[in-house]
C-alpha positions as CSV (number, residue, x, y, z in Angstrom):
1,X,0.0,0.0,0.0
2,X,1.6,3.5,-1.3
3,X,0.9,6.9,0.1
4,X,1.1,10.2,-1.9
5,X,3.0,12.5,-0.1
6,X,1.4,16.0,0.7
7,X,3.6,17.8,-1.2
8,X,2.9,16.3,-4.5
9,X,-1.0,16.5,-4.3
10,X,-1.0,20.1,-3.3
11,X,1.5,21.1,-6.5
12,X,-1.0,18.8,-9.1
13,X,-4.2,21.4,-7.6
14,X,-2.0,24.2,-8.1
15,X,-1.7,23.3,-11.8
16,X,-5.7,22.2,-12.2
17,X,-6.5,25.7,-10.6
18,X,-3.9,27.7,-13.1
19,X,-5.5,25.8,-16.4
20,X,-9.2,26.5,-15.1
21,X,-7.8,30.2,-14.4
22,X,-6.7,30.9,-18.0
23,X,-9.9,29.1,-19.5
24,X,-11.8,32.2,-17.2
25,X,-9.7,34.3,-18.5
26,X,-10.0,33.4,-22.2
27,X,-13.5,33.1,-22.1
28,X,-13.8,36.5,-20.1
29,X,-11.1,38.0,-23.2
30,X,-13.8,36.0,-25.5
31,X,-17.1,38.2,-23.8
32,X,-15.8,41.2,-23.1
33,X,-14.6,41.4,-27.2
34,X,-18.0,40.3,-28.0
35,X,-20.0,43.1,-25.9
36,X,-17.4,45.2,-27.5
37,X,-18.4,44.7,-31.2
38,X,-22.1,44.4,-30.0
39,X,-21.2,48.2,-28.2
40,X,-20.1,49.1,-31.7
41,X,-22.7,47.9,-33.1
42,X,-25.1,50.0,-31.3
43,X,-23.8,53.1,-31.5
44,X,-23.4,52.8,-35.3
45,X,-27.4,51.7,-34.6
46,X,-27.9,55.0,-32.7
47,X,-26.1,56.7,-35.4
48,X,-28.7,55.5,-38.3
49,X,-32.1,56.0,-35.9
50,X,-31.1,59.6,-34.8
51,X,-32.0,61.4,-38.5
52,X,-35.3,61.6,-39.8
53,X,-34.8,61.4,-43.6
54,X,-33.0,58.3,-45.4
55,X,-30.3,60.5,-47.0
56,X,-29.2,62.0,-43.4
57,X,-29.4,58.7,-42.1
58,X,-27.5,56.6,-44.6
59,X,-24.9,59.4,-44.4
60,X,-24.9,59.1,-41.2
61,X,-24.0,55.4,-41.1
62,X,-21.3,55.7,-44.1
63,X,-19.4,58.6,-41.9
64,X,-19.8,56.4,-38.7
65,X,-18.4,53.3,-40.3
66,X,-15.4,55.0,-42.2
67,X,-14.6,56.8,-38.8
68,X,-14.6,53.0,-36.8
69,X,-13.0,51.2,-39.5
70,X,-10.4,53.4,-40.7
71,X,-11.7,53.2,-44.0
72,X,-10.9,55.3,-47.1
73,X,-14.6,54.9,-48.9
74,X,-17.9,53.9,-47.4
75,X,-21.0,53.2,-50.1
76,X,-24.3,52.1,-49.4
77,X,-26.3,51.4,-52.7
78,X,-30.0,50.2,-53.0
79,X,-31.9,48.0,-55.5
80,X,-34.0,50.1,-58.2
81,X,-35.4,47.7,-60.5
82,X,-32.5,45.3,-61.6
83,X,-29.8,47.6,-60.6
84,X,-27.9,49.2,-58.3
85,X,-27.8,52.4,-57.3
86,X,-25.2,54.0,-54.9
87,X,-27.1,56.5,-52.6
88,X,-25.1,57.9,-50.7
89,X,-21.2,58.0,-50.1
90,X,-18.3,58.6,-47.0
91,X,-17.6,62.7,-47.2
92,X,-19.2,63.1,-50.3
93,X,-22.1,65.7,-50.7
94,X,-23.3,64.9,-54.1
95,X,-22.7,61.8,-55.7
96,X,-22.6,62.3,-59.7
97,X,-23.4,58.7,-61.8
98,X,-21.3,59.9,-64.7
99,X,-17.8,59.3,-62.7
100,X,-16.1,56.7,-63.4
101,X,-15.7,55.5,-59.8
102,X,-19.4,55.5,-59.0
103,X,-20.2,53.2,-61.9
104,X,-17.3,51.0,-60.6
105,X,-18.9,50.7,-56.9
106,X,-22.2,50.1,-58.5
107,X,-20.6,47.2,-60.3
108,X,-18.8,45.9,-57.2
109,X,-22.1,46.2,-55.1
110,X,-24.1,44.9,-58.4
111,X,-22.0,41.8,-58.1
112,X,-22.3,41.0,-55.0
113,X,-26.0,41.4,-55.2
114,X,-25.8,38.4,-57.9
115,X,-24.0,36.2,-55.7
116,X,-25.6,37.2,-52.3
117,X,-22.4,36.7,-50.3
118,X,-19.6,38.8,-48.7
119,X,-17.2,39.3,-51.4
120,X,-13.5,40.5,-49.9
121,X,-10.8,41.7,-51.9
122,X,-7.7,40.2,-51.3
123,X,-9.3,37.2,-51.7
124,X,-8.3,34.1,-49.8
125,X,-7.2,30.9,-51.9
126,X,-10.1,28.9,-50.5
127,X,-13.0,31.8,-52.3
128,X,-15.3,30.1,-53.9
129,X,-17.1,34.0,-55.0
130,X,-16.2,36.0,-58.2
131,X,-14.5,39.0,-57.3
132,X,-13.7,40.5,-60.8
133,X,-15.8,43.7,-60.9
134,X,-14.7,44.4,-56.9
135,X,-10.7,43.8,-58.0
136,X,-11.2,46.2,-60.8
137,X,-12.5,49.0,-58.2
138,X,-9.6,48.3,-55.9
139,X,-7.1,48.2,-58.8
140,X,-8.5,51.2,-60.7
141,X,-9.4,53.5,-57.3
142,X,-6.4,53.6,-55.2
143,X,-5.6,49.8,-54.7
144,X,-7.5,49.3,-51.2
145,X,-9.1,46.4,-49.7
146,X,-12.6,46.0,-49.8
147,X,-15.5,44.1,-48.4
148,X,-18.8,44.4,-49.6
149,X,-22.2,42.7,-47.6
150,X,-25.2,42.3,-48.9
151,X,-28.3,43.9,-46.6
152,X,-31.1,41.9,-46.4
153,X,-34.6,42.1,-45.3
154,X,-37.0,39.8,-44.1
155,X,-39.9,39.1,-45.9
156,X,-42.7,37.1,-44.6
157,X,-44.2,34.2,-46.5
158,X,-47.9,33.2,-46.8
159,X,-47.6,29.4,-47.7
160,X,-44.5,28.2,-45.9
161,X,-44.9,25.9,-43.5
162,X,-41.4,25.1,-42.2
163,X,-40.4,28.9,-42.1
164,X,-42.2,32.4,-41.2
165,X,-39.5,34.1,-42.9
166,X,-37.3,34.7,-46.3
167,X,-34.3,37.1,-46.8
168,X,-34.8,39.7,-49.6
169,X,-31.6,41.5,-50.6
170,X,-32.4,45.3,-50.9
171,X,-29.1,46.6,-50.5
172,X,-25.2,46.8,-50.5
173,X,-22.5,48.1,-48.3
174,X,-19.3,48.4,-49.3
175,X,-16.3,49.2,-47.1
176,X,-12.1,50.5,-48.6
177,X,-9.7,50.9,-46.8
178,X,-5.7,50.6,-47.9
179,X,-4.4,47.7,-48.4
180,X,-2.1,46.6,-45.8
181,X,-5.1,46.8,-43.4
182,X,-7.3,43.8,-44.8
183,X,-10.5,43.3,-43.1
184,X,-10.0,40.8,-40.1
185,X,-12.7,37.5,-40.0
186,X,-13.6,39.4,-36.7
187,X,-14.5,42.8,-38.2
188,X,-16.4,41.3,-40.6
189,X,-18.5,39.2,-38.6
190,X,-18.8,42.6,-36.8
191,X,-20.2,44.1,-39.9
192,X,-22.8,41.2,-40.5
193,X,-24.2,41.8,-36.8
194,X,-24.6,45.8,-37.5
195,X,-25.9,45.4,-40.8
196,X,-28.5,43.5,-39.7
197,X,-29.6,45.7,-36.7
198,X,-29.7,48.7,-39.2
199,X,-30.9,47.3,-42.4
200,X,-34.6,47.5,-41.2
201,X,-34.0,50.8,-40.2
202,X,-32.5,52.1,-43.7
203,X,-35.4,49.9,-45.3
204,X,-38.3,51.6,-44.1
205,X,-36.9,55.1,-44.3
206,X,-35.8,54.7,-48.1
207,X,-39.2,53.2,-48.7
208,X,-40.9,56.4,-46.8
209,X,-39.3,59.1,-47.5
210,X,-40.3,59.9,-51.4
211,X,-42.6,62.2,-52.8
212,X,-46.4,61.2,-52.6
213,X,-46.1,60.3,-56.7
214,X,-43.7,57.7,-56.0
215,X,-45.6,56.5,-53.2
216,X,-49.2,56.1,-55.0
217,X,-47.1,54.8,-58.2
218,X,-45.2,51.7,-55.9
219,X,-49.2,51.0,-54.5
220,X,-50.2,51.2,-57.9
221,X,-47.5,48.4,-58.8
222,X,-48.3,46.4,-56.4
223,X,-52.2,46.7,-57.0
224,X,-51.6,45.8,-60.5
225,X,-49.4,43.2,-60.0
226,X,-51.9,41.5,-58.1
227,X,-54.3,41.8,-61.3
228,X,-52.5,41.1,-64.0
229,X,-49.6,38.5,-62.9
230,X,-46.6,38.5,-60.4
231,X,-44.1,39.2,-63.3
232,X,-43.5,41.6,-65.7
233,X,-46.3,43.6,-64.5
234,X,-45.7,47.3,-65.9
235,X,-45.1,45.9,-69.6
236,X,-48.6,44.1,-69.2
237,X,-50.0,47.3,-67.5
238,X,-48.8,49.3,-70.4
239,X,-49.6,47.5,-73.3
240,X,-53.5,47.2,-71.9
241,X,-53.3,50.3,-71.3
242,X,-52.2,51.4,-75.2
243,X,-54.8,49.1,-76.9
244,X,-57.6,50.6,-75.1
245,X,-56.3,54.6,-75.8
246,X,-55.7,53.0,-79.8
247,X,-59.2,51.5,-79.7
248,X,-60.8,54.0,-78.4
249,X,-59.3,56.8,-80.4
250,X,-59.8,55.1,-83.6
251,X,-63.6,53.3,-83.0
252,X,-65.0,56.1,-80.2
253,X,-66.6,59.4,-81.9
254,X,-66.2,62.9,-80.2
255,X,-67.4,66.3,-81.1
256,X,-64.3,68.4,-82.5
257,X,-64.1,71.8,-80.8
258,X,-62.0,74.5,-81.9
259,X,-60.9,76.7,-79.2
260,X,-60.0,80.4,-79.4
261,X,-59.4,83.1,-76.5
262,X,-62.5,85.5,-76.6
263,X,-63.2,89.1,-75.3
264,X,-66.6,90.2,-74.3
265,X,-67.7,93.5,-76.3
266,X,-70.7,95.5,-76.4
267,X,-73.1,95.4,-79.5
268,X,-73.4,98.9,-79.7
269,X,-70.6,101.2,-78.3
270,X,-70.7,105.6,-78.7
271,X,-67.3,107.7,-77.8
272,X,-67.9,110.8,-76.0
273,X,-64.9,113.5,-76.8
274,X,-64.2,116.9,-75.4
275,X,-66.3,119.2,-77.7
276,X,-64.4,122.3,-76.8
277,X,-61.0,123.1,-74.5
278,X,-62.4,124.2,-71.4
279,X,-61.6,123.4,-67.4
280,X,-64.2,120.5,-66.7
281,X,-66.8,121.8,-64.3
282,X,-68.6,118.9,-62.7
283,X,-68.9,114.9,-63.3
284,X,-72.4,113.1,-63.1
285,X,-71.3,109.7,-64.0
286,X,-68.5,107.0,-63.9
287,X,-67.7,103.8,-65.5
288,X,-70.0,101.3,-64.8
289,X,-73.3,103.5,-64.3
290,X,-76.5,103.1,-66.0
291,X,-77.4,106.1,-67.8
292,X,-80.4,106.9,-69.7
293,X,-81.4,109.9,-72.8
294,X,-83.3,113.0,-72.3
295,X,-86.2,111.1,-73.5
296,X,-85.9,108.2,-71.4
297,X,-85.2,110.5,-68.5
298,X,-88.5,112.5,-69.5
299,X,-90.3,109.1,-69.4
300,X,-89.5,108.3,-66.2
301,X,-90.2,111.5,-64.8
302,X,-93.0,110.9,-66.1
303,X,-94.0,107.4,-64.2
304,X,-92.9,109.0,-60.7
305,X,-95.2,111.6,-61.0
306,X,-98.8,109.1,-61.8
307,X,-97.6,107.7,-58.5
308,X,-97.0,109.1,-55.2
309,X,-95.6,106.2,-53.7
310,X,-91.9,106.1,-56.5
311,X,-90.3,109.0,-54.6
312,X,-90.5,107.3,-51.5
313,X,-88.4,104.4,-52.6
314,X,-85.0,104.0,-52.3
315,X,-84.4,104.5,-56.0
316,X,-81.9,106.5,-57.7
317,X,-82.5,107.8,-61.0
318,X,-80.2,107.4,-63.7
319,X,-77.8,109.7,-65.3
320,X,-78.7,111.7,-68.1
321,X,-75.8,114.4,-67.8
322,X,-72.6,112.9,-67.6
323,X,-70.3,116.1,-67.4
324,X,-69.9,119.7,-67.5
325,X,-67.3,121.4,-68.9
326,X,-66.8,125.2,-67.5
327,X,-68.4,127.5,-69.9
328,X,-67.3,131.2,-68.7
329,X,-65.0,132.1,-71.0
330,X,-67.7,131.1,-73.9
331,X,-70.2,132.7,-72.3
332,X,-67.8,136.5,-72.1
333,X,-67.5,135.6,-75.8
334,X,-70.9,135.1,-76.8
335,X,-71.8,138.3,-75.2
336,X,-68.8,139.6,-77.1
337,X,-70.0,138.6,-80.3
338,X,-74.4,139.6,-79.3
339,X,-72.9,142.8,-78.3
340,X,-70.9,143.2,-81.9
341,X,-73.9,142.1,-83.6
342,X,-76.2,144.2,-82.1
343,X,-73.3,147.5,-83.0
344,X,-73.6,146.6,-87.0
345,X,-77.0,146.4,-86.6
346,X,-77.2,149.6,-85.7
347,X,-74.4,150.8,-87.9
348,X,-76.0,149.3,-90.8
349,X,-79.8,152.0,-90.2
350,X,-77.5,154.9,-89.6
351,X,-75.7,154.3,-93.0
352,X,-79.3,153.6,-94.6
353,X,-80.9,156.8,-93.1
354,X,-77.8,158.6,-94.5
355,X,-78.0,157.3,-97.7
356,X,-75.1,155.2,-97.7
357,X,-76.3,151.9,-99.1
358,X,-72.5,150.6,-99.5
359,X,-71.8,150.8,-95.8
360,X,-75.2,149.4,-95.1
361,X,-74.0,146.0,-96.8
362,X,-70.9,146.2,-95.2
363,X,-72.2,146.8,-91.8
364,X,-75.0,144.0,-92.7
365,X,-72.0,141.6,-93.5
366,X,-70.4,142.3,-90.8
367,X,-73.4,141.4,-88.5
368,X,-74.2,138.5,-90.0
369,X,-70.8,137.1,-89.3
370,X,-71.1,138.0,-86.0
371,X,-74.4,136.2,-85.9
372,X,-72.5,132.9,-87.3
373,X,-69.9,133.5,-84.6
374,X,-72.9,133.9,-81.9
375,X,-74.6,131.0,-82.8
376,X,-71.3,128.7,-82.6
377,X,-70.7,130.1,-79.3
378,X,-74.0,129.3,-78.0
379,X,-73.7,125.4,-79.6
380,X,-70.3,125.1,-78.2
381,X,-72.0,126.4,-74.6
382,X,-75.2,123.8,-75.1
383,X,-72.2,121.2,-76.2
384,X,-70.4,122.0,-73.4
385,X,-73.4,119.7,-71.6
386,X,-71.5,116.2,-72.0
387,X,-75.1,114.1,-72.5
388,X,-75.8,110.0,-72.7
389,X,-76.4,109.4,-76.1
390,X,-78.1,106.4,-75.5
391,X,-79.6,104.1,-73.2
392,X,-76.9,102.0,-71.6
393,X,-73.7,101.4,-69.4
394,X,-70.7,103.9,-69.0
395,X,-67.9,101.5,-70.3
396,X,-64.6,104.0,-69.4
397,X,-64.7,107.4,-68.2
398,X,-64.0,108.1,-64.5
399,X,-62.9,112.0,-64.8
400,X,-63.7,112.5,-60.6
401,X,-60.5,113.3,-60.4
402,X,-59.9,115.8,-62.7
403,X,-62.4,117.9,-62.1
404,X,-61.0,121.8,-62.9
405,X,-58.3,120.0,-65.1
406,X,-58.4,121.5,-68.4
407,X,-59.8,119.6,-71.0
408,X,-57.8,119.5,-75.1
409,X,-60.8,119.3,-77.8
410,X,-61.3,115.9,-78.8
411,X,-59.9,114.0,-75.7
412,X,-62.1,110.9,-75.0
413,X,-63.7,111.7,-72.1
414,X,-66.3,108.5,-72.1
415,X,-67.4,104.9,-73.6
416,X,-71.2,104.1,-73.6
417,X,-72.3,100.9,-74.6
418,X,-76.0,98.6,-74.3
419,X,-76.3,96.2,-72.1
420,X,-76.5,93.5,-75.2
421,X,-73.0,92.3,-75.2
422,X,-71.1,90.0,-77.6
423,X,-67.9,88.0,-77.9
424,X,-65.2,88.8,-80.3
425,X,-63.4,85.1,-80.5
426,X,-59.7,84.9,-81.8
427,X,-59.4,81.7,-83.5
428,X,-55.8,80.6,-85.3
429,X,-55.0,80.7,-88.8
430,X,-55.0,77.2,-88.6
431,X,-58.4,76.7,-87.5
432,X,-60.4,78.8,-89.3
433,X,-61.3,76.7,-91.4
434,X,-63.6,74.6,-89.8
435,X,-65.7,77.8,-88.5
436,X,-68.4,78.7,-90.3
437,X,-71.6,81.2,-89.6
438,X,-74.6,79.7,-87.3
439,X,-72.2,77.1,-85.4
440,X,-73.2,76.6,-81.6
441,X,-70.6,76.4,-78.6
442,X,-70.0,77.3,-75.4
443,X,-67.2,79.8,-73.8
444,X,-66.1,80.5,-70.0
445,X,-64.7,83.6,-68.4
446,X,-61.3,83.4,-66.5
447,X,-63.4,85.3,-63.1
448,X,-65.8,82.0,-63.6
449,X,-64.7,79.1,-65.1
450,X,-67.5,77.1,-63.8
451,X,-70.4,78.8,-65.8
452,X,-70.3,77.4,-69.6
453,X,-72.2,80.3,-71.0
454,X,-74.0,79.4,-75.3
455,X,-73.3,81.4,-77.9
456,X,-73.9,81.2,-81.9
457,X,-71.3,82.4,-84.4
458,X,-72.4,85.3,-86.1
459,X,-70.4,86.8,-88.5
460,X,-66.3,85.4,-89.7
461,X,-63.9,88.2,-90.8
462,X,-62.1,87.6,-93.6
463,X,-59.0,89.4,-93.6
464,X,-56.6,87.6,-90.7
465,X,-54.8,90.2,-88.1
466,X,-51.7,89.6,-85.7
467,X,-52.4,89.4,-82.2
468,X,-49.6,88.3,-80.1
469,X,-46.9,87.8,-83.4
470,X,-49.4,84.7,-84.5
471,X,-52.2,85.7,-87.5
472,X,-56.0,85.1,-86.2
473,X,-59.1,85.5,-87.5
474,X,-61.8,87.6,-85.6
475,X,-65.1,85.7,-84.9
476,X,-68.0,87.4,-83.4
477,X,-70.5,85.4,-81.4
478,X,-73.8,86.4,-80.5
479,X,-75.1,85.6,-76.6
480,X,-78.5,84.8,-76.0
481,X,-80.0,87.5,-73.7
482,X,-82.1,84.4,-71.5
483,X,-78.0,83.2,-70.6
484,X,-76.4,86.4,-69.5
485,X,-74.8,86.6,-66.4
486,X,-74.4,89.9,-63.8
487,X,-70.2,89.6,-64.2
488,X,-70.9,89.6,-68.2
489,X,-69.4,93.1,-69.1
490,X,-67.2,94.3,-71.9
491,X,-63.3,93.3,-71.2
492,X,-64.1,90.3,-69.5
493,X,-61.8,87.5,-71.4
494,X,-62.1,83.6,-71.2
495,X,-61.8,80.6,-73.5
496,X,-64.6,79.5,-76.0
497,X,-64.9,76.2,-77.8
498,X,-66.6,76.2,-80.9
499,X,-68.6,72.6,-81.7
500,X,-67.8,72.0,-85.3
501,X,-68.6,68.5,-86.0
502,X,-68.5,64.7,-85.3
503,X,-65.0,62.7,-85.6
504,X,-62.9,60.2,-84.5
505,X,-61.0,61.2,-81.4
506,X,-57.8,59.9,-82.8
507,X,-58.3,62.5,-85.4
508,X,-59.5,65.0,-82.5
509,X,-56.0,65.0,-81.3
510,X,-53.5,64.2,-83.6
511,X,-54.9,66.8,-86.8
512,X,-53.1,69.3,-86.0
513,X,-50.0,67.6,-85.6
514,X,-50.7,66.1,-89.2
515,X,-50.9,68.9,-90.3
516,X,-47.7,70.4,-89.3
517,X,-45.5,67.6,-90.1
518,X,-47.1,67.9,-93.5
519,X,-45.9,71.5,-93.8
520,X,-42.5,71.0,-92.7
521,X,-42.4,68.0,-94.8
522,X,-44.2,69.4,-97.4
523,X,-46.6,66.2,-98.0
C-alpha cells in the first residue's frame, strides 16, 4: 500500500486551478470582445435612428463606419429595379453617376448582389465568389481592400410551413480601406451583426421618405401586380393600357371643338370726346353707371309723378348728364360777339338813313358774321353739356378726379355701350377653317370658369390680323340674352370652344400635328 505525499498532491491542484484560471480568463477575453463589437454595433445603430430622412441617415452610417474602421470609402447602394444604385457615399455631398468611380462601386455592389455573399478583396485561396468587378474597383481607385455585404430584409411568406421568414436583398454596403489593413474574420463578422440591426431601419426610411407620386405609383404596382400577374407587370400594364387609348381613339366618336381666346364687347358702343377746350366743371357719372337719354329721363319722370308712392323708394335715377365742362369764358365771348352784332345792326340803319347803301351791306355783312360766330358760341355752350347718347352702361370714363383740369378738344372723355354684349373670338389661322356662320358652342370667363355660357357664331372676318406675333381671324359670337350673367361686361376674357362637327377622337388629337409635319415636310 503506497501513500502520496502531501507535497505532490498540493503542486498537481496548483496546476488544475492555473488551467481552469486561463480558460476564465479566455472566455472573459472571449465576452468582453464580443459586448465590445455588440457596443459598436449600437452606436453605429444610434447613429442610423437619430436622422429623420433616409439621406441624413444613410450618411450618417457611411461617416460612422469609415470613422470605426479606418476606412478610405464607405457606399451604401440600394436595389431600383434590376440595378444598383449608390445613394449615398463617406464625405461626399453629391454623388454624380457619370464618374467613373461611382459606376465602378455600383458594379462591385451589383455583383455581389448576384452572388448574395460577402465578397473580400484580397481574396483568400479557398474563395469560392467571383470577385472580378470588386478587383477592378480596388485596382483602378487607389488599390485598397474592400468588403462588400449584402443587406437583407425579411420578408414574410404566406404558404411556408417550415419557415415564417425569407431574406430579400435590398441593398449593398461596401467598405475600402488601404491595403495593408485587410478586413479581419472578426471585423467582418462585426459588420454582419450591425448590418443586420440597421438594415430595417435604412429599409423603411428609403421606402418612406419619397414624394407622394412615387408612393401612389409603388401602390399602384403592387395593385396591378396582383391583377394582372406577379411578373413583368408594368409591360402588361402598359400594353392594356395602349390598346384601349388606340381602340378607343380610332372606334369612339367625339365632337371636334375649336378653341380660341374671346373678349366680351358690347353690341353697340358711342365715344364721348371733349367738344371744346375748357376746365371741366362737374362729373355726373363714372364707369360702370347706368345712364339713360333726355327722352328716357322725360319718361321716367314721367311714371314717378302718376304715382306718389316712387319718390319714396329707395331709387336712384339714372344719369342723363354725364359732365360739364366750364363754360365762362364762352359765355364772355358770346356776349362779345351779341354785343358786336347788335353795333352793326345799328351801324348798318345809320348808314341807310344817310343814304349810304354801301356801308349798309358792309355793316349787314359784318353782323351777319357775327351772328355765325354767336350761334357757334352758344352750340359750343349747349355742347359744353356732355349728355348719354343712348340708353346704356358707361364703359370707361371716370374723370372724378380731374375735375377743374383743363380739358384739349377731342380728348375721349367716355365709352357708352347697351347692355347687349357679344364676344369677339380669336381663332388661329389654322383653324379657321372649320368655323363657319350659325355654329353653336359654349365659352367661359377666367373670373368664372364654372359657368359654360352658349353662344352662336355670327359673322367670320375675312382678312386675318396679328395678335400676339401669330395671324388670327376675328369671330363674333352672338349671346343669347335668357344666358347672361351679372359679371358679363365688356373686357371680360375667357376661353370658348366652338362645336364643329362629329369625328374620331384619334383624329381630334393628332390633326393638327398632321398637319404640321405635313408643312415641314411638305406632304
Amino acid at each position: 500500500m503506497t501513500f502520496s505525499s502531501p507535497i505532490s498532491t498540493s503542486r498537481q491542484q496548483v496546476l488544475i486551478d492555473e488551467q481552469q484560471l486561463a480558460k476564465l480568463q479566455s472566455e472573459f477575453a472571449r465576452r468582453a470582445l464580443e459586448l465590445e463589437r455588440l457596443k459598436a454595433s449600437f452606436e453605429i445603430l444610434a447613429a442610423v435612428n437619430a436622422p429623420a430622412r433616409f439621406l441624413a441617415s444613410a450618411m450618417a452610417l457611411c461617416n460612422e463606419l469609415a470613422s470605426r474602421y479606418k476606412a478610405e470609402r464607405v457606399g451604401i447602394g440600394f436595389l431600383k429595379g434590376r440595378y444598383i444604385r449608390l445613394k449615398a457615399l463617406s464625405h461626399t455631398e453629391k454623388i454624380t453617376r457619370h464618374m467613373q468611380l461611382v459606376q465602378d462601386i455600383e458594379s462591385a455592389m451589383e455583383e455581389c448582389l448576384d452572388q448574395d455573399v460577402e465578397v473580400i478583396v484580397p481574396a483568400t485561396k479557398e474563395a469560392s465568389y467571383v470577385y472580378r468587378a470588386t478587383n477592378t474597383l480596388s485596382l483602378h481607385h487607389g488599390q485598397n481592400a474592400i468588403c462588400s455585404l449584402p443587406l437583407r430584409r425579411k420578408v414574410a411568406l404566406a404558404k411556408k410551413a417550415d419557415r415564417a421568414f425569407e431574406s430579400d436583398v435590398v441593398a449593398v454596403l461596401t467598405l475600402e480601406r488601404t491595403l495593408d489593413k485587410p478586413f479581419t474574420l472578426e471585423e467582418i463578422e462585426t459588420l454582419r451583426l450591425t448590418s443586420d440591426l440597421f438594415t430595417a431601419r435604412l429599409v423603411d426610411l428609403y421606402e418612406q421618405d419619397r414624394w407622394l407620386g412615387s408612393k401612389l405609383l409603388r401602390e399602384s404596382r403592387k395593385a396591378a401586380a396582383w391583377v394582372v400577374g406577379p411578373k413583368n407587370t408594368w409591360p402588361k400594364v402598359a400594353a392594356i393600357a395602349v390598346c384601349a387609348l388606340l381602340a378607343f381613339a380610332i372606334f369612339v366618336p367625339g365632337t371636334h371643338k375649336v378653341e380660341a381666346p374671346f373678349t366680351l364687347e358690347a353690341i353697340e358702343r358711342q365715344i364721348l370726346s371733349a367738344p371744346v377746350e375748357a376746365p371741366l366743371l362737374s362729373v355726373g357719372a363714372t364707369a360702370g353707371d347706368y345712364v339713360v337719354t333726355e327722352s328716357t329721363a322725360a319718361q321716367i319722370d314721367a311714371m314717378n309723378a302718376a304715382s306718389p308712392l316712387i319718390p319714396m323708394l329707395p331709387f336712384r335715377k339714372p344719369a342723363t348728364v354725364l359732365a360739364k365742362l366750364d363754360t365762362y369764358q364762352l359765355e364772355k365771348t358770346l356776349l362779345r360777339a351779341q354785343s358786336e352784332q347788335q353795333s352793326y345792326i345799328r351801324q348798318a340803319m345809320n348808314y341807310r338813313a344817310q343814304g349810304k347803301e354801301a356801308d349798309a351791306q358792309t355793316a349787314d355783312a359784318q353782323a351777319k358774321h357775327a351772328q355765325a360766330d354767336a350761334d357757334l358760341y352758344a352750340s359750343q355752350i349747349e355742347q359744353a353739356t356732355i349728355k348719354a347718347p343712348l340708353d346704356g352702361i358707361v364703359l370707361s370714363g371716370d374723370l372724378k378726379t380731374k375735375i377743374g383740369a383743363p380739358i384739349k378738344l377731342g380728348d375721349e372723355l367716355f365709352q357708352v355701350g347697351q347692355h347687349q354684349i357679344r364676344a369677339e373670338l380669336s381663332v388661329p389661322e389654322d383653324q379657321i377653317a372649320y368655323i363657319s356662320v350659325n355654329q353653336t358652342g359654349k365659352l367661359a370667363a377666367t373670373s368664372f370658369p364654372d359657368q359654360k355660357i352658349d353662344f352662336t357664331v355670327e359673322r367670320v372676318f375675312p382678312v386675318a390680323v396679328v395678335s400676339g406675333g401669330h395671324n388670327v381671324f376675328k369671330v363674333r359670337a352672338l349671346i343669347n340674352s335668357k344666358n347672361a350673367k351679372s359679371w358679363m361686361k365688356p373686357g371680360v376674357e375667357g376661353i370658348a370652344k366652338v362645336e364643329v362637327d362629329k369625328a374620331k377622337y384619334g383624329w381630334i388629337w393628332t390633326h393638327r400635328l398632321v398637319n404640321w409635319i405635313r408643312m415641314k415636310l411638305w406632304l
